[in-house]
C-alpha positions in Angstrom: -12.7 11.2 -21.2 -12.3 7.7 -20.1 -12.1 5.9 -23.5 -11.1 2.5 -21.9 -14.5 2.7 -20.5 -16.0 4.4 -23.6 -14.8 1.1 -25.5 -15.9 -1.1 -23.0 -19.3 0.2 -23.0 -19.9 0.2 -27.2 -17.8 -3.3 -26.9 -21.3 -4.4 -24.1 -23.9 -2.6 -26.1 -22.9 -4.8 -29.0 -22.5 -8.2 -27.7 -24.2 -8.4 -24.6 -21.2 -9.2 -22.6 -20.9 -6.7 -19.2 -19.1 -3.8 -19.2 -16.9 -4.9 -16.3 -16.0 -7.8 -17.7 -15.3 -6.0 -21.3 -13.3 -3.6 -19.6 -11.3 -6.3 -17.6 -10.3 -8.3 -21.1 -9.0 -5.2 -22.8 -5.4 -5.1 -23.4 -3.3 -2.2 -24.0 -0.8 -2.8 -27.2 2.4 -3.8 -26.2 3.5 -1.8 -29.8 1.8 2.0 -30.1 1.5 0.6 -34.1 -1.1 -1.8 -32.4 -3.1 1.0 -31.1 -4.1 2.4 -28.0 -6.6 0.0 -26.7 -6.8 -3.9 -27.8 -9.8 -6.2 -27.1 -9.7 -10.4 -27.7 -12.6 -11.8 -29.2 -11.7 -15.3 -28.2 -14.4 -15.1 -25.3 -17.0 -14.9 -28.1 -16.4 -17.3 -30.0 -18.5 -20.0 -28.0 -21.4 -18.1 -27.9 -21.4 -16.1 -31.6 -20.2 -19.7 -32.8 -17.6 -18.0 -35.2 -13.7 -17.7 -35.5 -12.4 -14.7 -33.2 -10.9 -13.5 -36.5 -14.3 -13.1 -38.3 -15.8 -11.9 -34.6 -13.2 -8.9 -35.1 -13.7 -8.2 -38.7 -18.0 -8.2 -37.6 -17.0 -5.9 -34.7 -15.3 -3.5 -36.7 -18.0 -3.6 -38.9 -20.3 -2.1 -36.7 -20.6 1.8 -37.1 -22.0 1.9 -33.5 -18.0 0.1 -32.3 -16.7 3.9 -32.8 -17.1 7.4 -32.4 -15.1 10.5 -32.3 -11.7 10.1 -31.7 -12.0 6.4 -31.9 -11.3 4.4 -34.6 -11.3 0.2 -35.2 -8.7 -2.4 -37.5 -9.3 -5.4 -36.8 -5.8 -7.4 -36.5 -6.5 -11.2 -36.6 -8.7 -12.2 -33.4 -8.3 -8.6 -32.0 -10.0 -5.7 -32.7 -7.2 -3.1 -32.4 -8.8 0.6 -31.0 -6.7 4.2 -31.9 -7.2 7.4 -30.3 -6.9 10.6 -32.4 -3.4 11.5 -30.5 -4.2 15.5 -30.8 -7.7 15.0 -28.9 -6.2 12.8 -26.5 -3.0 15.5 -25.6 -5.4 18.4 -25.5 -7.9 16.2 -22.9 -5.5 14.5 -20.6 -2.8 17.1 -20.6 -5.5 19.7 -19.8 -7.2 17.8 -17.2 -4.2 17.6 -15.4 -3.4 21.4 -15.8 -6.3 22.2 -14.0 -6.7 19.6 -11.4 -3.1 19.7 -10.4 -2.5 16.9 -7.5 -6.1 16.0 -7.6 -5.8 14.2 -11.2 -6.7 11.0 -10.4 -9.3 11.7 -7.5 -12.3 10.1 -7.8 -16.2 10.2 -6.2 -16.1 6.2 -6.3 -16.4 5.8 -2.7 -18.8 8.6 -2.0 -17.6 9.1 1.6 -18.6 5.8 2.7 -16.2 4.6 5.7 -13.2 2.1 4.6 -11.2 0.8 7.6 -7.8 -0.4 7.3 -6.1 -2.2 10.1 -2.2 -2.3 9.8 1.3 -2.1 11.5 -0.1 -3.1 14.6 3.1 -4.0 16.3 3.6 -5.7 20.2 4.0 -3.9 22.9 7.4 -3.8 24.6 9.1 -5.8 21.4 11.1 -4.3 18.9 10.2 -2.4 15.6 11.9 -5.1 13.0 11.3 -5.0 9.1 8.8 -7.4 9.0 6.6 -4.4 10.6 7.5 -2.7 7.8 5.5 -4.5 5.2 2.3 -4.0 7.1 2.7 -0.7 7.6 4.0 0.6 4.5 1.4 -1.5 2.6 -1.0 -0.9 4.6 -0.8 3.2 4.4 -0.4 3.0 0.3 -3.4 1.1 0.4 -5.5 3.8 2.9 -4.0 6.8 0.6 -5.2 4.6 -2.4 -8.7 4.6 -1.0 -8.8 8.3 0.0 -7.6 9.4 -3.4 -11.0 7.4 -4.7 -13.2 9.5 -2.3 -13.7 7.2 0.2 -13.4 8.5 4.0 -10.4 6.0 5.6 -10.3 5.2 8.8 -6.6 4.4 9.8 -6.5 1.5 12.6 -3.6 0.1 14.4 -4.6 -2.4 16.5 -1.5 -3.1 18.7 -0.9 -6.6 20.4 -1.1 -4.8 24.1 -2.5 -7.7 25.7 -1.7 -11.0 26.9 0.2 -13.6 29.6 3.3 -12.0 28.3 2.2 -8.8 30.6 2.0 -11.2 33.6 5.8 -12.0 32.3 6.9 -8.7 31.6 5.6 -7.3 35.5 6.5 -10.3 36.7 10.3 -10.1 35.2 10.1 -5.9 35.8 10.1 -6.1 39.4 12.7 -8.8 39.6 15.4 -7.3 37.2 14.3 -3.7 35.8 16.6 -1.0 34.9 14.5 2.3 35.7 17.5 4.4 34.3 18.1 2.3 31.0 14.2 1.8 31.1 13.7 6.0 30.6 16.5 6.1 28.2 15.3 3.1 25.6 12.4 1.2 26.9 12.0 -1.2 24.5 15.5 -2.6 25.0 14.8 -2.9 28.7 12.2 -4.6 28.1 13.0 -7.2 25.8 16.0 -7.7 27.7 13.8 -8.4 31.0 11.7 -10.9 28.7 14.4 -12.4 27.4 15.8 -13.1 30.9 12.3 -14.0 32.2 12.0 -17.0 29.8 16.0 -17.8 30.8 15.1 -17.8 34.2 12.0 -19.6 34.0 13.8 -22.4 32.7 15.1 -23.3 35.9 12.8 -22.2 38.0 9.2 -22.8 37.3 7.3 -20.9 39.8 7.8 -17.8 37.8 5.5 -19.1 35.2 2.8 -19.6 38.6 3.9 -15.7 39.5 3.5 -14.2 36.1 0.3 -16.1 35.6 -0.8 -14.3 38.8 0.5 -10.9 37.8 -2.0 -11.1 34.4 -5.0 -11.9 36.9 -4.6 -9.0 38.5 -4.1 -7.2 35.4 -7.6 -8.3 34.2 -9.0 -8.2 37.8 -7.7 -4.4 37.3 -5.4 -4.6 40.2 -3.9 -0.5 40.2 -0.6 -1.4 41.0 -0.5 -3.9 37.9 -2.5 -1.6 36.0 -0.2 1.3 36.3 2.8 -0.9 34.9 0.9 -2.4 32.0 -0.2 1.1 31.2 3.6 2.5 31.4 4.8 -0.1 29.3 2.6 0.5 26.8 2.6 4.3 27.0 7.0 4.3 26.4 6.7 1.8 24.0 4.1 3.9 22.3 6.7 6.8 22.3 9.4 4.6 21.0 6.9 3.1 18.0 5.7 7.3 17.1 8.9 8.2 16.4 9.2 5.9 14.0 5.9 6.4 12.6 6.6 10.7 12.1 9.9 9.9 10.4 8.3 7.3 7.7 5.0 10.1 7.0 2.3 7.0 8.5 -1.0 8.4 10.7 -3.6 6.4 12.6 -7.2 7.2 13.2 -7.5 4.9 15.9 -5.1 2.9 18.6 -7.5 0.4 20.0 -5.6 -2.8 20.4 -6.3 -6.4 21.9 -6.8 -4.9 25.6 -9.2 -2.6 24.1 -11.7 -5.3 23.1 -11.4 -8.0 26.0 -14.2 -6.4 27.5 -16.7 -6.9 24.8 -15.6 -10.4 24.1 -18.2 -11.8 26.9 -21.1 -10.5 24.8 -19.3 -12.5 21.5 -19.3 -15.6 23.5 -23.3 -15.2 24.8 -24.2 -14.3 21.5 -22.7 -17.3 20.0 -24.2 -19.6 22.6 -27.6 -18.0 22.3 -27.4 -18.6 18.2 -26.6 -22.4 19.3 -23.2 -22.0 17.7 -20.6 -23.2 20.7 -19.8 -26.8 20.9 -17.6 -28.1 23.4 -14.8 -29.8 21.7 -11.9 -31.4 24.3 -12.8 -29.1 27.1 -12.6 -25.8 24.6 -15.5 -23.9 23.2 -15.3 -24.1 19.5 -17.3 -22.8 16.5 -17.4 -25.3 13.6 -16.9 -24.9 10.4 -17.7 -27.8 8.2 -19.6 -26.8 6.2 -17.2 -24.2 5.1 -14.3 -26.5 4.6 -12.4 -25.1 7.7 -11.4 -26.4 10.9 -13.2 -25.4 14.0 -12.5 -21.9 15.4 -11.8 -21.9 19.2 -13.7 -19.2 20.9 -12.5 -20.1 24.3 -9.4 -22.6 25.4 -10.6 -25.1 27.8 -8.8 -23.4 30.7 -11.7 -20.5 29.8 -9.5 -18.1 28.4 -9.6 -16.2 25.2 -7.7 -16.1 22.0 -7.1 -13.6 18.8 -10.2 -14.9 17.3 -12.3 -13.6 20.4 -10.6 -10.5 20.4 -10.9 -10.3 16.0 -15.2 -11.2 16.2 -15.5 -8.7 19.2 -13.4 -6.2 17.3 -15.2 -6.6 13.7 -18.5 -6.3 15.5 -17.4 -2.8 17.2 -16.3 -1.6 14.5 -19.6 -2.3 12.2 -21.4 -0.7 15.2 -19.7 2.6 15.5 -18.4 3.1 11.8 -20.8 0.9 9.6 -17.7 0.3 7.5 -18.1 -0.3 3.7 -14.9 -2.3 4.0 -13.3 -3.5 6.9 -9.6 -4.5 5.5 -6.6 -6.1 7.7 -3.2 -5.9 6.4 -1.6 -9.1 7.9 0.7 -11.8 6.5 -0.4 -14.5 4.8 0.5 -17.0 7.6 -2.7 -15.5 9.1 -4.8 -16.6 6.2 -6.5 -19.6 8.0 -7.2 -17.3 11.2 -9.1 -14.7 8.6 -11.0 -17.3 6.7 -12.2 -18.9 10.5 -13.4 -15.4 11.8 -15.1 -14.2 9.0 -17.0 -17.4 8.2 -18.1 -17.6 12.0 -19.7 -14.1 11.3 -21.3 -15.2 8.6 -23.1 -18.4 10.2 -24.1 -16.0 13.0 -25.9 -13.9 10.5 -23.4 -11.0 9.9 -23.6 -9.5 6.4 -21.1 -7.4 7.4 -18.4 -10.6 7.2 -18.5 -10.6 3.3 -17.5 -6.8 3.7 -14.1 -8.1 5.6 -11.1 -8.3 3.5 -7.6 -10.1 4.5 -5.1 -8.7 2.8 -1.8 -10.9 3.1 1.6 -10.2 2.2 5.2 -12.1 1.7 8.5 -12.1 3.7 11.4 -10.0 4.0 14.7 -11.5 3.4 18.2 -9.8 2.5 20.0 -10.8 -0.6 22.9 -13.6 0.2 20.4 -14.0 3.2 22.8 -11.1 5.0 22.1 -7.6 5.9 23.9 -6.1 8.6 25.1 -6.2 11.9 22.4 -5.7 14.0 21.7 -5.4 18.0 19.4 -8.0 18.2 21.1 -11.4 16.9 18.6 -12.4 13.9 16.0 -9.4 14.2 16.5 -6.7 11.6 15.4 -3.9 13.3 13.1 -1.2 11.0 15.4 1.7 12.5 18.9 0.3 11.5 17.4 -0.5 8.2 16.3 3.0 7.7 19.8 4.7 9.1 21.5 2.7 6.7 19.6 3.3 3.7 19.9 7.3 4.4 23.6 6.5 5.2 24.5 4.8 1.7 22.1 7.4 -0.1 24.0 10.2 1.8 27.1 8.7 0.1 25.9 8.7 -3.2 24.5 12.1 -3.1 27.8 13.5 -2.0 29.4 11.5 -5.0 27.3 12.8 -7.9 27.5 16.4 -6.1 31.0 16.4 -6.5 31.7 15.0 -9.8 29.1 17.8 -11.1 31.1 20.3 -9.0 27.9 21.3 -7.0 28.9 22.4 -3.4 25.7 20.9 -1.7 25.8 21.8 2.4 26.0 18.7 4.6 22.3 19.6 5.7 21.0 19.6 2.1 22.4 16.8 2.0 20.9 15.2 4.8 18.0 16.3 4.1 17.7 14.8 0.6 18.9 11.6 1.6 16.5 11.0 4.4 13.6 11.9 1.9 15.3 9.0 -0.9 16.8 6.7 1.3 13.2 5.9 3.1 11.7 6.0 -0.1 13.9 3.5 -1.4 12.7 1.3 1.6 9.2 1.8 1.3 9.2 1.6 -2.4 11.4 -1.9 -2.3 7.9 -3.3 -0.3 5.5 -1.3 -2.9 6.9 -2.6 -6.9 6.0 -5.6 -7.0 2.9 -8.0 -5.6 2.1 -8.0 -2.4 2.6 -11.8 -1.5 5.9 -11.8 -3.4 8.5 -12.1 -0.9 10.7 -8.8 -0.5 14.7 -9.3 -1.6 16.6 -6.3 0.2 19.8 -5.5 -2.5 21.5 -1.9 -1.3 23.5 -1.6 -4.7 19.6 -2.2 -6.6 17.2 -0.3 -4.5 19.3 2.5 -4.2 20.2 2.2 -8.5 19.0 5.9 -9.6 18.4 4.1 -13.2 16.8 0.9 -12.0 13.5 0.9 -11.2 13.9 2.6 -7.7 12.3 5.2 -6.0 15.6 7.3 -6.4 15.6 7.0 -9.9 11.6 8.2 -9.8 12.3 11.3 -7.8 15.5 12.0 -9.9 13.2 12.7 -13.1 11.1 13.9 -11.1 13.7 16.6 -9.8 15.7 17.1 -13.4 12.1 18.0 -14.6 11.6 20.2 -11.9 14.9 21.7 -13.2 13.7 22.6 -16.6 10.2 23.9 -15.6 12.6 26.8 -13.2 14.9 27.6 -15.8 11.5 28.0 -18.3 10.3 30.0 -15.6 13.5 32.0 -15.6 12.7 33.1 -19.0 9.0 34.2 -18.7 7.5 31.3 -20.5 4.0 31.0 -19.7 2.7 27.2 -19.5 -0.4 27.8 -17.8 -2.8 28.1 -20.7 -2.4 24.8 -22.2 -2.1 26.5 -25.8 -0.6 24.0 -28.7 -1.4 21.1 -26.9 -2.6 19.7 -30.0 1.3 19.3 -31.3 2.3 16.9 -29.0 1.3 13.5 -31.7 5.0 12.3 -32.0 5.5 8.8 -31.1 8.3 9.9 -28.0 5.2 12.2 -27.1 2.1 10.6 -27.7 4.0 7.7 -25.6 4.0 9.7 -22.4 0.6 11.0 -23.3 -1.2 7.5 -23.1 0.8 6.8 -19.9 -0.4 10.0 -17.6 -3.7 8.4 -19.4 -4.1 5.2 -17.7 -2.7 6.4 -14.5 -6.2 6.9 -13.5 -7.0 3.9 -13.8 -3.8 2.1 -12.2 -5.5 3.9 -9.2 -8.7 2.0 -10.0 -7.0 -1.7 -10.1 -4.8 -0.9 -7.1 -8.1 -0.5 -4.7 -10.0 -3.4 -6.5 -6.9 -5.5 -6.0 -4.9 -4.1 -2.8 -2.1 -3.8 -4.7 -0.4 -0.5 -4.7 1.9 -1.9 -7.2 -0.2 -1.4 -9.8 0.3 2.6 -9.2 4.0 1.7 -8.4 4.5 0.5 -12.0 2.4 2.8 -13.8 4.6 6.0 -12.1 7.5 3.4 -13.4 6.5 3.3 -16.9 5.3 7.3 -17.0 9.0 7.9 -15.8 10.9 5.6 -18.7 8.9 7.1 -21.5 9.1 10.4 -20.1 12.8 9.8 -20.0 13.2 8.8 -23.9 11.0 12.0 -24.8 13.8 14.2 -22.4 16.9 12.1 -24.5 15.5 12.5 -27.7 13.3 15.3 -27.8 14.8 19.8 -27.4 12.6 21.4 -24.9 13.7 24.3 -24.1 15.1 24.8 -27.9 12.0 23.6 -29.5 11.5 24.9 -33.1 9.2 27.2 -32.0 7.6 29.3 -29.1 4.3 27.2 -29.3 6.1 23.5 -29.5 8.1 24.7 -26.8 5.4 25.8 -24.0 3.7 22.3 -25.1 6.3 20.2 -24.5 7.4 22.4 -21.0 3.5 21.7 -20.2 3.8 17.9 -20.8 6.5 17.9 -18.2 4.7 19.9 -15.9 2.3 17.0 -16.0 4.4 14.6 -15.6 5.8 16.1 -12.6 2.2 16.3 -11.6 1.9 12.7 -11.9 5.0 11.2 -10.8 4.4 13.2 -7.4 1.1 12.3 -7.1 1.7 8.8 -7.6 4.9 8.8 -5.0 2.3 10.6 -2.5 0.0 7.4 -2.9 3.2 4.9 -2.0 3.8 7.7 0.9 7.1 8.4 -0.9 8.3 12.5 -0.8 10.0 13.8 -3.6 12.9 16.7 -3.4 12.6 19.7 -6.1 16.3 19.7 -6.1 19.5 16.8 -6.2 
């Protein structure tokens, strides 16, 4: 039973307000003695023309305000909502006895197609940390979407085309390395375009012989061709391995180069709708009446730029997937660019535009605005990051081990830290809001009692502990018996937690913010914690108490795993 949504709806049968907007005002007691559920009757008071404090008192008035398990008090301007605690253990506790990992799965998006466009990194550049937050981000937010029944489709649209090509051949067959391009090709490669633009400072005519070498490329010259397609196949390579060792899929690869051919068709299209203006020598959509500036569809040399490639790739898209929601993960310094291409869809009669979602994020920057040495001056690369993270996890482990006396192998070890190092990382991007700029502190994100992934997949592990030692003795869990016990405050606590995890789902899709299931795992771990400190478990008073609580932790586990699974976070059964 949903009885945020139960309320909600009595709340809109009562005073005609909607149920979405009912459900969005109510508030969850920051004191359980406040109740479960809270709603403000300010936002009446205008049109009932009373005091919020009488509103309340009339609310809980009304015999149709409850039912059940519900009851009402009215607490000044709020109209404070409790939940019989034994009916709520006994429904949420079973629920997720018998779903398992699919607690929290919903129907919502009914297997309509959801695309979501992230990482998308250049070819032949480097893998640095600002990658990260796109990628990360952007795979919490496609798991987030599956998990409510929708059917994802993962794109990575990679920045494979482009004059820096012409550059990159051009420099290639001047200075390439075709030993030290096998062994690590996106090194050689940056190094080659680093030296192009050196070079080309003092002599020009490599800028006229690179701008040939991308003619041929889009003439489809074989020779070119074959380069371009090498380049991008090895850096491909290079950006997978990555990809396995952080858990992140794509559907779908199609990147700039993909979509030059369809951008002709864009451009007709918009000249056919009357929509081109010439504006100093470029070909420009404007946007007036939108408040934005014009978007150039073609630079007055004739050439295209990412808006071309963005309207040609929306339209594909729409075409072959007839996407419910067509979302890009890109930072917010791309906000404009967004705004520009969707509005042009819309005056050139698109519906499809208002289905198209930018979803912008912050920086990255390192506490004391240091990190670590890196090979590539001021460019963090995503790899060292990672290494080091496992490193100083690695450490830790092998500390605790030792001071518990627990002779854990070096490949356990390993093993362990690799799975909470990069879930340190990728839960650093996932706590907090999106457009909030990440601070990387190694002593804080790798805290096991700070609100860290380690110090999620710890509980997660010590409750794993006590579920194997209960199994040890025989005690069956299973059932769900004596359920009904579990209305102490320590209890009743974690109870109403696993509750609402459902719906931190809910708010993470309508928002794109997967920290609203970050913080909700958070808050299930802490008050699952003060139960563990201040509650016996496996010495309850008696057999029935005992295989209640040993079932409230099996949900827990449930949950927290569940919830790690939707940041793409792993958890260990063992530290």
């Amino acid at each position: 039973m949903d009885y945020k949504e139960r309320i909600a709806s009595n709340i809109a049968k009562i005073t005609g307000l909607e149920q979405a907007k009912v459900s969005d005002l109510i508030e969850i007691p920051p004191q359980m003695s406040l109740g479960d559920y809270a709603f403000p009757c300010f936002v009446l008071a205008k049109t009932m023309h009373k005091a919020p404090a009488a509103i309340a008192q009339e609310l809980c008035d009304n015999h149709e305000l409850t039912d059940g398990a519900v009851t009402a008090k009215n607490a000044g301007p709020y109209v404070n909502f409790f939940i019989d605690r034994k009916v709520l253990a006994e429904e949420v506790l079973t629920e997720i006895i018998l779903k398992g990992s699919r607690y929290g799965e919903e129907n919502i998006g009914e297997g309509r197609n959801v695309i979501v466009e992230f990482s998308s990194p250049n070819i032949a550049k480097p893998f640095h940390v600002g990658h990260a937050f796109t990628t990360i981000l952007g795979n919490s937010i496609s798991a987030i979407y599956g998990k409510l029944g929708y059917n994802v489709v993962r794109f990575n649209h990679l920045g494979d085309y482009g004059t820096q090509f012409g550059k990159l051949i051009t420099a290639y067959r001047l200075w390439g390395d075709e030993e030290a391009l096998g062994k690590a090709p996106i090194d050689e490669l940056l190094r080659i375009y680093v030296r192009f633009h050196e070079e080309a400072e003092k002599d020009p005519s490599l800028e006229d012989a690179a701008r040939e070498n991308f003619r041929k490329l889009e003439e489809g010259c074989s020779d070119e061709v074959a380069l371009w397609e090498r380049f991008r196949k090895l850096s491909l390579e290079v950006f997978e391995k990555t990809y396995n060792r952080m858990g992140v899929k794509f559907d779908n690869y199609n990147g700039e180069s993909f979509y030059s051919s369809r951008i002709p068709a864009v451009v007709d299209m918009l000249r056919e709708k009357g929509l081109l203006e010439e504006s100093e020598g470029a070909q420009v959509v404007k946007l007036d009446d939108e408040g934005l500036p014009p978007c150039i569809i073609l630079k007055s040399d004739g050439t295209t730029i990412y808006a071309s490639r963005d309207l040609a790739a929306v339209l594909y898209r729409y075409e072959n997937y007839h996407f419910d929601k067509n979302i890009y993960v890109v930072g917010l310094p791309q906000q404009l660019h967004f705004k520009q291409v969707f509005a042009v869809l819309r005056k050139a009669g698109y519906k499809c535009a208002d289905d198209c979602v930018h979803v912008g994020f912050g920086l990255v920057k390192f506490k004391n605005n240091t990190a670590f040495s890196t090979r590539k001056g001021n460019i963090v690369l995503l790899d060292d990051l990672l290494n080091k993270t496992v490193e100083k996890t690695a450490e830790i482990i092998k500390t605790n081990a030792a001071a518990r006396g627990d002779d854990m192998s070096a490949d356990e070890i390993a093993e362990i830290a690799e799975k909470i190092g990069i879930g340190a990382v990728k839960y650093t991007y996932l706590k907090s809001g999106r457009e909030k700029d990440i601070l990387f502190d190694w002593d804080e994100m790798l805290d096991f009692e700070g609100d860290t992934a380690p110090y999620l997949i710890y509980t997660y592990a010590r409750t794993r502990s006590i579920l194997r030692k209960a199994d040890s003795l025989g005690l069956d869990i299973a059932s769900g018996s004596g359920l009904g016990l579990l209305t102490g405050d320590d209890e009743y606590a974690v109870i109403r937690n696993l509750a609402d995890y459902k719906d931190s789902i809910r708010k993470a899709a309508a928002s794109y913010e997967p920290f609203m299931v970050s913080r909700q795992i958070a808050v299930i771990a802490r008050s699952y914690n003060r139960f563990y400190n201040n509650s016996s478990i496996l010495s309850a008073d008696s057999t029935e108490q005992k295989k209640a609580r040993l079932a409230l932790c099996s949900c827990v586990c449930e949950v927290l795993r569940s919830g790690l699974e939707l940041l793409g976070i792993n958890v260990v059964e063992k530290m």
